[in-house]
MMTF fields as JSON, N, C-alpha, C and O atoms, coordinates in Angstrom:
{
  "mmtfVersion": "1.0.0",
  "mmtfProducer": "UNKNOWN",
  "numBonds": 223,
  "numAtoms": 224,
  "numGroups": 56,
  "numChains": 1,
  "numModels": 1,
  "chainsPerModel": [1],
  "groupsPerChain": [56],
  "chainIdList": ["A"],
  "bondAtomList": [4, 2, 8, 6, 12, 10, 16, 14, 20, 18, 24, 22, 28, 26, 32, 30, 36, 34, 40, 38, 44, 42, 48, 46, 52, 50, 56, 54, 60, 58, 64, 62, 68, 66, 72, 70, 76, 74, 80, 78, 84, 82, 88, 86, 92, 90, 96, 94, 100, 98, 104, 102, 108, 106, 112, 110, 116, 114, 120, 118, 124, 122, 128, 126, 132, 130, 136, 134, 140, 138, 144, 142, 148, 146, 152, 150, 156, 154, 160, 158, 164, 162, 168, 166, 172, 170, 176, 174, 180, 178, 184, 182, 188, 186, 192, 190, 196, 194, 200, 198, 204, 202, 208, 206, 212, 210, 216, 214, 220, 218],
  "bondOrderList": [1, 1, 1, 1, 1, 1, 1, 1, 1, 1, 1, 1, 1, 1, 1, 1, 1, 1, 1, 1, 1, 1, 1, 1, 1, 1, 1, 1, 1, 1, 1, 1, 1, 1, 1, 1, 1, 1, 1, 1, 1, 1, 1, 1, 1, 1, 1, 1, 1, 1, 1, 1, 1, 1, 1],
  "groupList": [{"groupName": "UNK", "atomNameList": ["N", "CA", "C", "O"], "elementList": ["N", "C", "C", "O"], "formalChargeList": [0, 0, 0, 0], "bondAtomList": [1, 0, 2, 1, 3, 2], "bondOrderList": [1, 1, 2], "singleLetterCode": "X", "chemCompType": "L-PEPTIDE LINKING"}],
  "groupTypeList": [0, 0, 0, 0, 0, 0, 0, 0, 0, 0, 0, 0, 0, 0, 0, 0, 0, 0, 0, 0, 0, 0, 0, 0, 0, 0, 0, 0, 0, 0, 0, 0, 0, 0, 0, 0, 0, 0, 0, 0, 0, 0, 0, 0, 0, 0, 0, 0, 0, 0, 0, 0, 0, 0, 0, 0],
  "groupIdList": [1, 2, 3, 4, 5, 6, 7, 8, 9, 10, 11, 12, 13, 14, 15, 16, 17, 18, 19, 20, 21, 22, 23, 24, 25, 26, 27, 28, 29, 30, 31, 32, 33, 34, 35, 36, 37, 38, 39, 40, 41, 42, 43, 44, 45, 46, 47, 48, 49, 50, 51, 52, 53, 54, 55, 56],
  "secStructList": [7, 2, 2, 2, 2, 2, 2, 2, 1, 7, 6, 6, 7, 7, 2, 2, 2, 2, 2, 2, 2, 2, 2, 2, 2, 2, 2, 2, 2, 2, 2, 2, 2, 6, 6, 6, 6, 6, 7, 7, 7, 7, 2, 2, 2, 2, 2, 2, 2, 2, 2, 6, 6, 6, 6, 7],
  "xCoordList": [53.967, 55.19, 56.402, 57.433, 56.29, 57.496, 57.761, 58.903, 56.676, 56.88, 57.263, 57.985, 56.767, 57.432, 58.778, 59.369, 59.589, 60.429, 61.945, 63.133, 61.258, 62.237, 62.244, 63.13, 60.955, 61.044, 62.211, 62.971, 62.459, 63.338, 64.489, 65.2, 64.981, 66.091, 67.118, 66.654, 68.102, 68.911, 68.516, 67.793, 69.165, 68.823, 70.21, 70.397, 70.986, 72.131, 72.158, 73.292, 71.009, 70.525, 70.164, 69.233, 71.216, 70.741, 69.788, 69.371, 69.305, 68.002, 67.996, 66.934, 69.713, 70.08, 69.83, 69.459, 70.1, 69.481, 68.37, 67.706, 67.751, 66.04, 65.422, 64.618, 65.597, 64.972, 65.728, 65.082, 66.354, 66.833, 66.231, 66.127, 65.83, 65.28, 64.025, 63.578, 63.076, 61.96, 61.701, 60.582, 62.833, 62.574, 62.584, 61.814, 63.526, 63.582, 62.929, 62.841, 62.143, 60.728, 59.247, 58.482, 59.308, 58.424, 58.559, 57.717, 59.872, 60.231, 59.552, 58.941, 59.919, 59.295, 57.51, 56.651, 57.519, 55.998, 55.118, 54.367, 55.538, 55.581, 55.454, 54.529, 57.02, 57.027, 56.091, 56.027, 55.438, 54.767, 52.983, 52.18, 52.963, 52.091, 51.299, 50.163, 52.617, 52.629, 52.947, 52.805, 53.262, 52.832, 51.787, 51.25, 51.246, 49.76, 49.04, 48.035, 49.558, 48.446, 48.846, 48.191, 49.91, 50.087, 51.261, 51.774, 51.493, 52.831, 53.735, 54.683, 53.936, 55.489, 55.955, 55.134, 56.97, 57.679, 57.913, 58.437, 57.659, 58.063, 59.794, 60.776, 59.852, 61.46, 62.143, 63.259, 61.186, 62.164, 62.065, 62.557, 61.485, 61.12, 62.816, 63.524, 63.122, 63.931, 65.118, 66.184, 65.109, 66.272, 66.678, 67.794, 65.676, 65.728, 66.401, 67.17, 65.686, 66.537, 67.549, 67.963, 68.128, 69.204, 70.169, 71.264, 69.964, 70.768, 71.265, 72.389, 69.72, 70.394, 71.074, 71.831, 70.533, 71.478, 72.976, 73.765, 73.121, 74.226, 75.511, 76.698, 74.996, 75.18, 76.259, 77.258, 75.589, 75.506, 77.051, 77.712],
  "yCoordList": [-63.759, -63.951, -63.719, -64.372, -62.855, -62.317, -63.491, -63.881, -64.051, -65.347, -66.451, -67.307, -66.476, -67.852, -67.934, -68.849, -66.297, -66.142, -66.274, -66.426, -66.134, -66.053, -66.754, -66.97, -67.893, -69.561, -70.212, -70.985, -69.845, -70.474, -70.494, -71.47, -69.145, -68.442, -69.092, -68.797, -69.717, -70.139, -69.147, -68.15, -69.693, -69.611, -68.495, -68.036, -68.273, -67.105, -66.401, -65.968, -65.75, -64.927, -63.454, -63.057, -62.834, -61.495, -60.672, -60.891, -59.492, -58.699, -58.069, -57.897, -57.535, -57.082, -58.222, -58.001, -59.908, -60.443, -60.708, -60.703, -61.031, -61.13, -59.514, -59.627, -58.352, -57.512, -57.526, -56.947, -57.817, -57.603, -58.745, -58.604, -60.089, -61.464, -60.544, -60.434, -59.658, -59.846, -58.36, -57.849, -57.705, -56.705, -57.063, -56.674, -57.843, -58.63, -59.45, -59.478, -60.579, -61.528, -59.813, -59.754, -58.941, -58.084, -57.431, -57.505, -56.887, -56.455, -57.315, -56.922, -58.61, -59.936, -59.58, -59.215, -59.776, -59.696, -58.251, -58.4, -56.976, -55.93, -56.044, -55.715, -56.788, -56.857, -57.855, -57.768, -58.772, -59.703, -59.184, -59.366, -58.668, -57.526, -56.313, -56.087, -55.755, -54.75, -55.609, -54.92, -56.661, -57.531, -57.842, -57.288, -58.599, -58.54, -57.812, -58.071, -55.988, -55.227, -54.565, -53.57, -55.047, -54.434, -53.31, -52.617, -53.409, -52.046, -52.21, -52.294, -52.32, -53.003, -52.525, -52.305, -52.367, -51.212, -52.866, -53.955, -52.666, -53.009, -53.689, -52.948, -54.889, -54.756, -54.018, -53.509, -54.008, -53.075, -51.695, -50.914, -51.323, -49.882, -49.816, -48.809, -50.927, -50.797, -51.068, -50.683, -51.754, -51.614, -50.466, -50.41, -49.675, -48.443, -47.163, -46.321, -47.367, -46.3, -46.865, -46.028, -47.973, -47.876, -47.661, -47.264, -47.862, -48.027, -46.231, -45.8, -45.334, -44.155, -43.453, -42.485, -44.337, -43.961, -44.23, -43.734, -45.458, -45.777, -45.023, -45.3, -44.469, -43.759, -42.146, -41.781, -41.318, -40.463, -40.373, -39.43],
  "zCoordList": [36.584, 35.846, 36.754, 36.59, 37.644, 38.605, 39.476, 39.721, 39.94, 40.981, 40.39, 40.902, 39.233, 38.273, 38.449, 39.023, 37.6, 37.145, 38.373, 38.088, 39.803, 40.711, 41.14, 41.967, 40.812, 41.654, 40.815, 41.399, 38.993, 38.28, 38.475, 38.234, 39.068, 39.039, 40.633, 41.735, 40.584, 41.48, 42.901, 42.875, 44.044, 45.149, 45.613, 46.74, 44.486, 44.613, 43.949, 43.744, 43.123, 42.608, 43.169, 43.869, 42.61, 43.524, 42.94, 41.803, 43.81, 43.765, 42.436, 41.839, 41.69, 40.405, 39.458, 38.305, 40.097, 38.502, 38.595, 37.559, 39.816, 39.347, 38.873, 37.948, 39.234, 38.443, 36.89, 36.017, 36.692, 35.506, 34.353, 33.134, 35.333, 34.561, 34.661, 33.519, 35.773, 35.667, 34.822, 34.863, 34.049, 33.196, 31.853, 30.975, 31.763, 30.427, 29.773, 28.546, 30.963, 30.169, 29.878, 28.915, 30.82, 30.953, 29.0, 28.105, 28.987, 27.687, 26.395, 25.402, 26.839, 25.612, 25.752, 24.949, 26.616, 26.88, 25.878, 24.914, 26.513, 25.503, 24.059, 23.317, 23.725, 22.372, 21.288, 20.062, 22.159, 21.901, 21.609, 20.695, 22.565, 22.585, 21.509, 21.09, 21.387, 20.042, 18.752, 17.741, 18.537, 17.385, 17.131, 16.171, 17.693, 17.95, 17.662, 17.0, 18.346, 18.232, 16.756, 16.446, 15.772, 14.491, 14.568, 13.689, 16.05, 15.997, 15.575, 16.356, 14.463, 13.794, 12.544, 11.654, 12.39, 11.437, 9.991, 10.226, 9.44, 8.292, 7.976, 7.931, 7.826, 7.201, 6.398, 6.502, 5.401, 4.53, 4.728, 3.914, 5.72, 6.099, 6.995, 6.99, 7.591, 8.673, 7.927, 8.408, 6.672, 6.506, 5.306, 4.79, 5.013, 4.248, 4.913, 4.45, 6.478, 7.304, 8.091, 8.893, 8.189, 8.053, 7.137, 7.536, 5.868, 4.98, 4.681, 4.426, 4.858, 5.216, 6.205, 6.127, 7.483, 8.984, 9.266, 10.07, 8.057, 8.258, 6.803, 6.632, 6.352, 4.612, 5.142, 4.523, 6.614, 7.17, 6.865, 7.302]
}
């Protein structure tokens, strides 16, 4: 994914945006991941605690 991601990425791309492109597809990847594996909070769970986080 890292070699993909820096072959895509312009040829004036500095070392701060390719780690930052290659932290951010990494992040998707993760999150894609823990869906899959069922790790996932509920909507209305999320918007229950917000509704009290934001109530404060």
């Amino acid at each position: 994914m890292a070699i993909k991601t820096i072959q895509e990425l312009p040829d004036s791309a500095t070392w701060e945006e390719i780690e930052e492109r290659v932290r951010f597809l990494a992040g998707i990847e993760k999150g894609l991941a823990d869906i899959k594996a069922g790790k996932v909070v509920p909507h209305a769970e999320v918007k229950e605690s917000l509704k009290r986080w934001l109530t404060r």
